[in-house]
The first five atom37 places (N, CA, C, CB, O) and aatype in JSON, in Angstrom:
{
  "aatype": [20, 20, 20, 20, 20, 20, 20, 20, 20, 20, 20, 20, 20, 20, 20, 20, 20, 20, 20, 20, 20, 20, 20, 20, 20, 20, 20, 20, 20, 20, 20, 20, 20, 20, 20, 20, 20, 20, 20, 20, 20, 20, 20, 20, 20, 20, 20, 20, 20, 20, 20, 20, 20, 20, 20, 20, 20, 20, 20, 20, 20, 20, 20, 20, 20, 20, 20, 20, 20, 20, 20, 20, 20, 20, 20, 20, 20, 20, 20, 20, 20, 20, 20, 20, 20, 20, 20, 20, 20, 20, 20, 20, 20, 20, 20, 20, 20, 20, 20, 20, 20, 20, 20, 20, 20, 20, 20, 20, 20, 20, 20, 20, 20, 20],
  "atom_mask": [
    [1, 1, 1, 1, 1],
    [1, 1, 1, 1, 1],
    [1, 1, 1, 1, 1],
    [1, 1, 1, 1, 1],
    [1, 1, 1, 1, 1],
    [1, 1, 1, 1, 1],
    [1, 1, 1, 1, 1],
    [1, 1, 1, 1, 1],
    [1, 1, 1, 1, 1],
    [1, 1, 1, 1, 1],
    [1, 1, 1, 1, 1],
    [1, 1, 1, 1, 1],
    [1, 1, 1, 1, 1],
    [1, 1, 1, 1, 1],
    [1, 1, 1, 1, 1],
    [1, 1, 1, 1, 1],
    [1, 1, 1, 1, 1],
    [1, 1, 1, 1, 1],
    [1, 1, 1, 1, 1],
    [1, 1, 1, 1, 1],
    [1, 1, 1, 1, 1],
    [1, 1, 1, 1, 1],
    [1, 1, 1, 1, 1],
    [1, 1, 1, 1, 1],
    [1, 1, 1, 1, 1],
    [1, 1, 1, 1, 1],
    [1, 1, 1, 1, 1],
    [1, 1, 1, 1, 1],
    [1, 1, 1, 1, 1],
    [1, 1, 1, 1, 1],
    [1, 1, 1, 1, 1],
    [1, 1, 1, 1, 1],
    [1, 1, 1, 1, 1],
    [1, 1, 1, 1, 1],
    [1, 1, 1, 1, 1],
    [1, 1, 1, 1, 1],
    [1, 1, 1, 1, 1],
    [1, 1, 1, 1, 1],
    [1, 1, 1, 1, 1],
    [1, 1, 1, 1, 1],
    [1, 1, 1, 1, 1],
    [1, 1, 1, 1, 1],
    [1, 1, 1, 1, 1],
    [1, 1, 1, 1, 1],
    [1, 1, 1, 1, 1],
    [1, 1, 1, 1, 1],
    [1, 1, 1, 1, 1],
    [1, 1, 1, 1, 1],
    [1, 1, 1, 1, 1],
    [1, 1, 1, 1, 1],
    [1, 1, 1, 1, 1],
    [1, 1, 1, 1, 1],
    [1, 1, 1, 1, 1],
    [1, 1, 1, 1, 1],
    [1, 1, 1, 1, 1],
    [1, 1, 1, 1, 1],
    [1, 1, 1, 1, 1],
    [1, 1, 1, 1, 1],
    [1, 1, 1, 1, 1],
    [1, 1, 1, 1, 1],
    [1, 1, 1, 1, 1],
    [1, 1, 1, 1, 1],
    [1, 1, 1, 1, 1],
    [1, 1, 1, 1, 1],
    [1, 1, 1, 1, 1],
    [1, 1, 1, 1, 1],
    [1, 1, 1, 1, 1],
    [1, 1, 1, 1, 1],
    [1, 1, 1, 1, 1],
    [1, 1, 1, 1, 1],
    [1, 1, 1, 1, 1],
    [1, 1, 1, 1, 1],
    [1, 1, 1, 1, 1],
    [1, 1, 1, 1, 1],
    [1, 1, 1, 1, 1],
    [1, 1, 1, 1, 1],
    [1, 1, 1, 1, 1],
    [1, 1, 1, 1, 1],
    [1, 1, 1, 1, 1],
    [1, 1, 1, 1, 1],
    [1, 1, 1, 1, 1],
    [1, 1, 1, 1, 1],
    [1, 1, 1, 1, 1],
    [1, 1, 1, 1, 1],
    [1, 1, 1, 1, 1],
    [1, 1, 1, 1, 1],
    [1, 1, 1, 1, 1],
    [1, 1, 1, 1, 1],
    [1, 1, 1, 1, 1],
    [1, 1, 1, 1, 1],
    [1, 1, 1, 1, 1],
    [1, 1, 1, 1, 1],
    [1, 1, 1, 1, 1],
    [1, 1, 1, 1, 1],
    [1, 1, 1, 1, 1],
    [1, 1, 1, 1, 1],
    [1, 1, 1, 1, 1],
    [1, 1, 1, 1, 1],
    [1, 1, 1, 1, 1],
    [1, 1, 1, 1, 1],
    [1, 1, 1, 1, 1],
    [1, 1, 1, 1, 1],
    [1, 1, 1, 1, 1],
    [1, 1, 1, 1, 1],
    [1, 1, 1, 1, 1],
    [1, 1, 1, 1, 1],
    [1, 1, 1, 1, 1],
    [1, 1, 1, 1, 1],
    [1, 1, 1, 1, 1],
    [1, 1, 1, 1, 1],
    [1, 1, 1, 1, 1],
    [1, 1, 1, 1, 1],
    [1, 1, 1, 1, 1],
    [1, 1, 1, 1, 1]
  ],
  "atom_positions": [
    [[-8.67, 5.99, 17.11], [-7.4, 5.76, 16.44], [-7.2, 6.71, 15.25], [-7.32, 4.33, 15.97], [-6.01, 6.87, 14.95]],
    [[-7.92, 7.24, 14.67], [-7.81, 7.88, 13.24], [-7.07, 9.22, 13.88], [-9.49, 8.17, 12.26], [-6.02, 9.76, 13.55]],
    [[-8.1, 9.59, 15.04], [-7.44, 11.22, 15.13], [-6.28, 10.74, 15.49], [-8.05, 12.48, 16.27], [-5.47, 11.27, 14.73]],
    [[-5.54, 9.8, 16.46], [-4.04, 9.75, 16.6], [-3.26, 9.29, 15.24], [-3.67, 8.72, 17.8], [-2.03, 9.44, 15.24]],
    [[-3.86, 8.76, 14.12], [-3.27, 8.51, 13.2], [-2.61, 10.12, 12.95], [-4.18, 7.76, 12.16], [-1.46, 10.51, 13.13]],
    [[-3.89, 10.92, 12.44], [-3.83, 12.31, 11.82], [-2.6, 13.14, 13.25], [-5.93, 13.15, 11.68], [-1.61, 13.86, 13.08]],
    [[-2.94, 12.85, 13.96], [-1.81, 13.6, 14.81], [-0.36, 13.5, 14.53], [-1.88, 13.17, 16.15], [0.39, 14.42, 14.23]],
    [[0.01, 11.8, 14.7], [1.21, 11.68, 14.32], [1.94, 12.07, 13.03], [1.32, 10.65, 14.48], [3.1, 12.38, 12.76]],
    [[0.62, 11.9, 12.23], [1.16, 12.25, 10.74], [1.47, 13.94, 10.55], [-0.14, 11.76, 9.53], [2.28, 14.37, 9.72]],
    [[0.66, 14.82, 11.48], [1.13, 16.27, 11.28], [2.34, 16.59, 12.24], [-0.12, 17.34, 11.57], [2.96, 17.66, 12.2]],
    [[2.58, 15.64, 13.05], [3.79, 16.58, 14.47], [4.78, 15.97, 13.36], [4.03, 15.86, 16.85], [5.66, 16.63, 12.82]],
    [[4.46, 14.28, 13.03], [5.86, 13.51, 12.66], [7.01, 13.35, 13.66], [6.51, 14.21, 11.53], [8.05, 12.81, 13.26]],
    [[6.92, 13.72, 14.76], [7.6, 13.18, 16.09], [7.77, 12.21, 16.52], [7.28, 13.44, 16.94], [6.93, 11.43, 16.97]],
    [[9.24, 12.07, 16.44], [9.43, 10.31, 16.4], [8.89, 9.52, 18.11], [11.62, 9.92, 16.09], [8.74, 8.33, 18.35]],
    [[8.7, 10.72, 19.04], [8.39, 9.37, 19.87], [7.0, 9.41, 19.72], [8.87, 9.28, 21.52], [6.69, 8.22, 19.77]],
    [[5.88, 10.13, 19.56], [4.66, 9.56, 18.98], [4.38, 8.72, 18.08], [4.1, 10.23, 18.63], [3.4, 8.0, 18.27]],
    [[5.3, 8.54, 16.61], [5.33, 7.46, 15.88], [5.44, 6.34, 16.8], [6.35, 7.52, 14.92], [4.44, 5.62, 16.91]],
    [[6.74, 6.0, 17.62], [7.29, 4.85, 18.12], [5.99, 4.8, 19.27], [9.05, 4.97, 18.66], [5.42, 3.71, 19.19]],
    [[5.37, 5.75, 20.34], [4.07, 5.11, 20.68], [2.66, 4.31, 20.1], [3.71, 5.89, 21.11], [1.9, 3.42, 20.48]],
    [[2.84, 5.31, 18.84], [1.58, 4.81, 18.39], [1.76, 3.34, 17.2], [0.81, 6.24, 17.64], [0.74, 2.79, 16.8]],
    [[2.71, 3.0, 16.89], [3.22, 1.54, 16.74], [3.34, 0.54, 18.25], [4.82, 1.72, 16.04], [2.55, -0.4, 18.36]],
    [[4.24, 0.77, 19.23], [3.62, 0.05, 20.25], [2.01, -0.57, 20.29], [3.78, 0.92, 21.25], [1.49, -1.68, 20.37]],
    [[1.47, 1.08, 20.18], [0.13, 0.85, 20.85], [-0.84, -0.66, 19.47], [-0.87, 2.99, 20.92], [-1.59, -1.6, 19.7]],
    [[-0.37, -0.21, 18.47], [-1.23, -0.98, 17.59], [-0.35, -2.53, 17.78], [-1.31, -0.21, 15.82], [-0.97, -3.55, 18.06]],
    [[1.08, -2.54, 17.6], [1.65, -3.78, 17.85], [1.35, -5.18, 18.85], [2.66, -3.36, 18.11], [1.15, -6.37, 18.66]],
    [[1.47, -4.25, 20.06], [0.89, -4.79, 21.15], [-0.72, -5.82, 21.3], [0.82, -3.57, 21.85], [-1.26, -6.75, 21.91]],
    [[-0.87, -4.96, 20.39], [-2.04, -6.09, 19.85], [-2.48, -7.4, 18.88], [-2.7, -5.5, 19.48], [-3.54, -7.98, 18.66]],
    [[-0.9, -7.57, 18.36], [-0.5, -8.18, 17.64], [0.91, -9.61, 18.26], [-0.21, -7.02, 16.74], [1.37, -10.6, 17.69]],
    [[1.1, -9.08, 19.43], [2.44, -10.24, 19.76], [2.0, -10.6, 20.87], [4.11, -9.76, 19.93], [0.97, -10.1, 21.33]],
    [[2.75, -11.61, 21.55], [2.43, -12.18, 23.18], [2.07, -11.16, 24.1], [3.74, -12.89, 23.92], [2.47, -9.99, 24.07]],
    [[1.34, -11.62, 24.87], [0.91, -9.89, 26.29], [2.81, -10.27, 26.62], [-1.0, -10.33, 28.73], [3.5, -11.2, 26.19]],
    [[3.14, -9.16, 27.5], [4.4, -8.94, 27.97], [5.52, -9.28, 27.03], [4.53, -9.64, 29.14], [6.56, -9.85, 27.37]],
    [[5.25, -8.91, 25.93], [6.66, -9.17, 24.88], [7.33, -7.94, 24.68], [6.32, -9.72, 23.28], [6.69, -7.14, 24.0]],
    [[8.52, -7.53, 25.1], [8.89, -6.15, 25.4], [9.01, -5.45, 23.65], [10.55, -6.13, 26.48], [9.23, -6.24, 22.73]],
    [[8.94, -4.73, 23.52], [9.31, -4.1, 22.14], [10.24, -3.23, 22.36], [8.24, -3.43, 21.4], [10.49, -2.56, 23.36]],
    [[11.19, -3.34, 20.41], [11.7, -2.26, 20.51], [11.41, -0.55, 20.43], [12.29, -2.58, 19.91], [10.34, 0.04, 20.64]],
    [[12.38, -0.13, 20.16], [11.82, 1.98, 19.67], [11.72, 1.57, 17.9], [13.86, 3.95, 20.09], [12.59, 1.39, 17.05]],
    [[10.54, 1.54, 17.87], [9.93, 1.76, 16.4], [10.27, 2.9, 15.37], [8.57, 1.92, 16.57], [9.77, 3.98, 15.65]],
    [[10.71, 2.86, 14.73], [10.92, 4.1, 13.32], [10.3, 3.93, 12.38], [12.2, 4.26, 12.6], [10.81, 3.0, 11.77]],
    [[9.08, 4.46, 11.66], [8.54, 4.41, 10.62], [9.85, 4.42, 9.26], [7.48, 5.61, 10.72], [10.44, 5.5, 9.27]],
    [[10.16, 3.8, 8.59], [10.76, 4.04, 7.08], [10.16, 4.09, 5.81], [11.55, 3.18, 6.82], [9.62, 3.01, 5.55]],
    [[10.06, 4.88, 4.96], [9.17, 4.48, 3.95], [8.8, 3.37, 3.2], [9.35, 5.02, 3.3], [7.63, 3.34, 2.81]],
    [[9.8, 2.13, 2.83], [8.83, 0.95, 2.59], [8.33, -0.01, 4.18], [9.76, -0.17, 1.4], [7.46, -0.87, 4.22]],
    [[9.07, 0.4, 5.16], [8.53, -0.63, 5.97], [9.27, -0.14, 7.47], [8.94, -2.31, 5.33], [10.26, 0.58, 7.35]],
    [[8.75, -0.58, 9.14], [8.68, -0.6, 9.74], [10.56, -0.91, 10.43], [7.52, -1.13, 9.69], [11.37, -1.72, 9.98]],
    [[10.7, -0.15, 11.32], [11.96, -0.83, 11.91], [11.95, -0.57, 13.17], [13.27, -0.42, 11.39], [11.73, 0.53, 13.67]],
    [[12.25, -1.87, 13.89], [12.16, -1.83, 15.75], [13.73, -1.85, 16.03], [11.22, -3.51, 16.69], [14.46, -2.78, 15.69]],
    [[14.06, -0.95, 16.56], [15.41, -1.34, 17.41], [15.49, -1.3, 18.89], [16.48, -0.46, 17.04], [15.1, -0.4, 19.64]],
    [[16.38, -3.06, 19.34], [16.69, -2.63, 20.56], [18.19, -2.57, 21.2], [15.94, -3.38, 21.27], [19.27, -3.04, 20.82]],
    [[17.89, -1.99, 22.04], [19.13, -1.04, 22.58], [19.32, -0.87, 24.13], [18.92, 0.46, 22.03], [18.31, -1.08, 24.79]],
    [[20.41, -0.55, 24.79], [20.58, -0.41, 26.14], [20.82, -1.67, 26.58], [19.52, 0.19, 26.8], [21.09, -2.59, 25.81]],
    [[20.72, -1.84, 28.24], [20.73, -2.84, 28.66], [19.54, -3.52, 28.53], [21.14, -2.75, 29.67], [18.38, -3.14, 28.61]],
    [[20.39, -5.3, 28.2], [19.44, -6.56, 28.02], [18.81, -6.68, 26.71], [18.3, -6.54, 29.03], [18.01, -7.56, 26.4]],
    [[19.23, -5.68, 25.95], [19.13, -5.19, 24.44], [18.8, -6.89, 23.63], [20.99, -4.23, 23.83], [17.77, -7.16, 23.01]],
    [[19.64, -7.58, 23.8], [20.34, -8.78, 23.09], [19.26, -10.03, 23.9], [22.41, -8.9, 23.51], [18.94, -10.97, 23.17]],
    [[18.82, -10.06, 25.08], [18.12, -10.7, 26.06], [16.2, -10.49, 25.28], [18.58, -9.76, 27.86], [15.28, -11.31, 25.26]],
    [[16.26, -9.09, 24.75], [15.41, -8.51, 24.44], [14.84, -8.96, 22.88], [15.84, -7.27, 24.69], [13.75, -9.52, 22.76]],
    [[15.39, -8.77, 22.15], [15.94, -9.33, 20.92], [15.66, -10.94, 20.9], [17.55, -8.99, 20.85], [14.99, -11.38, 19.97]],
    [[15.95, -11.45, 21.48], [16.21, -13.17, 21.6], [14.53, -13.16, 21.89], [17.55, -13.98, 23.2], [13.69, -13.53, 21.07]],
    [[14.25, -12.64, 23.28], [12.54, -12.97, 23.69], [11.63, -12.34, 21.9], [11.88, -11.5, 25.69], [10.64, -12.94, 21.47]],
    [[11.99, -11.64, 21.48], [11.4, -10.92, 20.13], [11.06, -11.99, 18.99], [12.57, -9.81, 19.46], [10.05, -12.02, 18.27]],
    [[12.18, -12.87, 19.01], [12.35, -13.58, 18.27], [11.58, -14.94, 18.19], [13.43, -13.59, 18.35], [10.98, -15.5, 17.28]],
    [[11.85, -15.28, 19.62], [11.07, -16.85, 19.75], [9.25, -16.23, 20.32], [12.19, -18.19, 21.45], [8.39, -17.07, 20.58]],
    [[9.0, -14.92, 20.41], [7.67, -14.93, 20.61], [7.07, -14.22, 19.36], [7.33, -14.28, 21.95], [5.85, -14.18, 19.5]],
    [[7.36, -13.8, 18.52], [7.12, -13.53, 17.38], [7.27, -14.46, 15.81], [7.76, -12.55, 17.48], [6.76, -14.3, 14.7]],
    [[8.58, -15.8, 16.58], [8.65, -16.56, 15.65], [9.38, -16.47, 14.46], [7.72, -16.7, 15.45], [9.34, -17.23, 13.49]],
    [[10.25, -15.14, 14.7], [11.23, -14.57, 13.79], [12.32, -15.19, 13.79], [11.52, -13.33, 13.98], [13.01, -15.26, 14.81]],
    [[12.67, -15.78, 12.59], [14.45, -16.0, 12.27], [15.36, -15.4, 12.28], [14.86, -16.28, 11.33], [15.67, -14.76, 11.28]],
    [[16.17, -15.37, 13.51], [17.21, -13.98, 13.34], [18.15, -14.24, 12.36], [18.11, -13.56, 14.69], [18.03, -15.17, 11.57]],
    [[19.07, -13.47, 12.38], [20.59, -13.05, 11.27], [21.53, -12.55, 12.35], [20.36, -11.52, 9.83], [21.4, -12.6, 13.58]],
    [[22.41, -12.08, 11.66], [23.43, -11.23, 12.17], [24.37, -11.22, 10.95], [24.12, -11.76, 13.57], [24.29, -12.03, 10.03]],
    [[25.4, -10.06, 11.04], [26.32, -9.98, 10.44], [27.49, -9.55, 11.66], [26.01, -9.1, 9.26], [27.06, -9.13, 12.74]],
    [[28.7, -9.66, 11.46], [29.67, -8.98, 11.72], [30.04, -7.73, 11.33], [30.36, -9.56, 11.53], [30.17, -7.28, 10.19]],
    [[30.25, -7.0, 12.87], [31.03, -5.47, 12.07], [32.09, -5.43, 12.88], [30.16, -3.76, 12.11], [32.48, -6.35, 13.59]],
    [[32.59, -4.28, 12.75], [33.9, -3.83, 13.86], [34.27, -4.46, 14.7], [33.83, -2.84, 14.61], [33.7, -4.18, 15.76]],
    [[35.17, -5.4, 14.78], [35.05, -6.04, 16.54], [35.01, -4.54, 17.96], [37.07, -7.28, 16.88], [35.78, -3.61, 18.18]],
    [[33.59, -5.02, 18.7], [33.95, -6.6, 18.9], [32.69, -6.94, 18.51], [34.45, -7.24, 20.45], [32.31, -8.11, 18.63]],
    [[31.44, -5.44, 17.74], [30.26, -5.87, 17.66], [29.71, -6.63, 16.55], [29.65, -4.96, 17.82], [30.24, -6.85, 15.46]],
    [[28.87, -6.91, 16.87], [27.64, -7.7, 15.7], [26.19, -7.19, 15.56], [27.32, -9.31, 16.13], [25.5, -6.98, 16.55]],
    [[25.76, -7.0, 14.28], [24.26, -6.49, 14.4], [23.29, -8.26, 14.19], [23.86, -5.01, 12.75], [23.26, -9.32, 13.56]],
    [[22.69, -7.49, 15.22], [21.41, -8.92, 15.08], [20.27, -8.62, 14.74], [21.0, -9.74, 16.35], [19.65, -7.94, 15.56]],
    [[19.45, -9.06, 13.25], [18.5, -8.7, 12.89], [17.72, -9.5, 12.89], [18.55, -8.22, 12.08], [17.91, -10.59, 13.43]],
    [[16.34, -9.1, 12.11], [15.23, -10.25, 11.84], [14.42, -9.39, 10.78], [14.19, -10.8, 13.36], [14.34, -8.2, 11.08]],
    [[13.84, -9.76, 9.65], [12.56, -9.13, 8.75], [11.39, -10.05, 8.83], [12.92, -8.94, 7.08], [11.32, -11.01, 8.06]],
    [[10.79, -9.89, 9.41], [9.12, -10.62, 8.65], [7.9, -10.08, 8.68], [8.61, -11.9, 9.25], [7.61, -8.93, 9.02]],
    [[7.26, -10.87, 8.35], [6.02, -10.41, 8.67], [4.77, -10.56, 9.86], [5.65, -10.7, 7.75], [4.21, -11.52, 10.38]],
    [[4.67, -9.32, 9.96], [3.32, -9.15, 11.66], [2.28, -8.14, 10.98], [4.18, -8.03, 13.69], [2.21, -6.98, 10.59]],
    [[1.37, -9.52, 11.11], [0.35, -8.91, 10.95], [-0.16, -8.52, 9.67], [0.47, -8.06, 11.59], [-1.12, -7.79, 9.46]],
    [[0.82, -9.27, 8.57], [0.38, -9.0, 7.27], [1.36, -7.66, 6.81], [-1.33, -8.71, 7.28], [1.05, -7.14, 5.74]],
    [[2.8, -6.95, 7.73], [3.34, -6.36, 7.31], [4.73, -6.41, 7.62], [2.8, -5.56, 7.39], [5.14, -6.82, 8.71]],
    [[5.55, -5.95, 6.61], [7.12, -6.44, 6.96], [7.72, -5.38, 8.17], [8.26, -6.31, 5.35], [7.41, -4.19, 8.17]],
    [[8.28, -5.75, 8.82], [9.01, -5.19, 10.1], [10.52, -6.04, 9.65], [8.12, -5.73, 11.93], [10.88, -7.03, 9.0]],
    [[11.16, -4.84, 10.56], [12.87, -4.99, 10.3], [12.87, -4.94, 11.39], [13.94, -4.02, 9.52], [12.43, -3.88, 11.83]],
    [[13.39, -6.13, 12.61], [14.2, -5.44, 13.73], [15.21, -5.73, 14.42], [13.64, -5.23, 14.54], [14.98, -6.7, 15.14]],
    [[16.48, -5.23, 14.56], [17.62, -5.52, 15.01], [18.02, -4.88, 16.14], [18.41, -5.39, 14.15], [17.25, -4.13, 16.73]],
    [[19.33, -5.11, 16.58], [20.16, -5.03, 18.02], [21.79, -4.93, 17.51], [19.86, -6.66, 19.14], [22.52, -5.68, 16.85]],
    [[21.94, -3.8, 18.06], [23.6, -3.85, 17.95], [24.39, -4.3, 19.12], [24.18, -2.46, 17.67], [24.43, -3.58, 20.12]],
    [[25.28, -5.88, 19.05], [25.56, -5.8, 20.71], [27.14, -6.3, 20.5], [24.38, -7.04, 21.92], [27.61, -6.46, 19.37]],
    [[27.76, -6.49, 21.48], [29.07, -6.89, 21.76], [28.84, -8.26, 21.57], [29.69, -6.49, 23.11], [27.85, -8.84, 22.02]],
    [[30.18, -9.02, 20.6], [30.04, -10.16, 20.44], [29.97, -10.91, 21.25], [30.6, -10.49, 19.89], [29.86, -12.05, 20.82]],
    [[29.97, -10.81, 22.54], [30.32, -11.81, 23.76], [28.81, -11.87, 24.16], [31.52, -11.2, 25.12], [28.46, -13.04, 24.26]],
    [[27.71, -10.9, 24.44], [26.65, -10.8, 25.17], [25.69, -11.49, 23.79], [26.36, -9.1, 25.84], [24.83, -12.33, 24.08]],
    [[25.87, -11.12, 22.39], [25.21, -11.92, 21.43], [25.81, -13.17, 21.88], [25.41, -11.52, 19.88], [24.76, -13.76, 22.12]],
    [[26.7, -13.98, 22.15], [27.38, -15.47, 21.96], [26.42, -15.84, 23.12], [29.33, -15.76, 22.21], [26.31, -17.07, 23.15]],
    [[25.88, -15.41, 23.82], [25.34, -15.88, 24.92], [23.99, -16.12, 24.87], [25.6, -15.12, 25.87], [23.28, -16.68, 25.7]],
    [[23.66, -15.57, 23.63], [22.03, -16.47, 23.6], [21.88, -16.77, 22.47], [20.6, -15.73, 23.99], [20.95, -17.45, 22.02]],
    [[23.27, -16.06, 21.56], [23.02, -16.87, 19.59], [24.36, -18.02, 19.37], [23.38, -15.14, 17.78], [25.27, -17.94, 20.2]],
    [[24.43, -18.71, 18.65], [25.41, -19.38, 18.15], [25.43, -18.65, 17.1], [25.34, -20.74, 18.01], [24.53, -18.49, 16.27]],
    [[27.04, -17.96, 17.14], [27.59, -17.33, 15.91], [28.38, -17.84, 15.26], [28.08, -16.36, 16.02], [29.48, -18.25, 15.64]],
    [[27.88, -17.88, 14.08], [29.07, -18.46, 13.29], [29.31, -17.89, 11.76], [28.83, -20.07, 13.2], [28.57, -17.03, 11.28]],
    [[30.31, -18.4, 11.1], [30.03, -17.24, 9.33], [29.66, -18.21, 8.63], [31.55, -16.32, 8.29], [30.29, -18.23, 7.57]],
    [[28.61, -19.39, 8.76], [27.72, -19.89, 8.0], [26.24, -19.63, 8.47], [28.04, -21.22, 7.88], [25.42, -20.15, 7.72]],
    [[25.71, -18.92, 9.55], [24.92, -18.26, 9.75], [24.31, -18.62, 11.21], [24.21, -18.3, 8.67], [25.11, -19.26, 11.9]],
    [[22.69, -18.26, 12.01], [22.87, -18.85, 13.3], [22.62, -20.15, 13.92], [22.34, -18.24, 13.92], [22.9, -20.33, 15.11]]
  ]
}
């Protein structure tokens, strides 16, 4: 692990970052818990998911990790759906940008919260 530490840290290539978070994560959540694309940020970790089942994806994230989601409203018709806590003794950010209709389908939205 160290030399892939030292690797990622000299290319700084984001999809080696986002592998080599998988790779350590994965050892940290349910076997088969899909993850998002990881971005290192300087105070802390951010998973996003995206594409199809994005929101399906997100939801499984949540109840197998034990995370409290959020959301806010933006633009209709979307909504961002987030979560911060802690894995593993470190804070992770991870959200989903989806169409309000495909979030309504596995969150109760509302503007007092979910």
């Amino acid at each position: 692990m160290p030399a892939d530490l030292e690797r990622v840290r000299t290319s700084r290539d984001p999809a080696d970052i986002d592998a080599l978070f998988r790779q350590v994560i994965a050892e940290v959540v349910p076997a088969g818990t899909v993850q998002p694309r990881w971005i290192a940020g300087r105070s802390e970790l951010t998973g996003v998911f995206e594409g199809y089942g994005a929101v399906r994806d997100f939801a499984d994230w949540c109840d197998a990790t034990g995370a409290d989601p959020s959301f806010e409203f933006t633009a209709p018709p979307e909504v961002v759906l987030f979560c911060r806590h802690l894995l593993a003794g470190h804070v992770v950010h991870v959200e989903c940008v989806a169409d309000q209709r495909d979030a309504e389908a596995w969150f109760r939205l509302n503007p007092s919260g979910l």
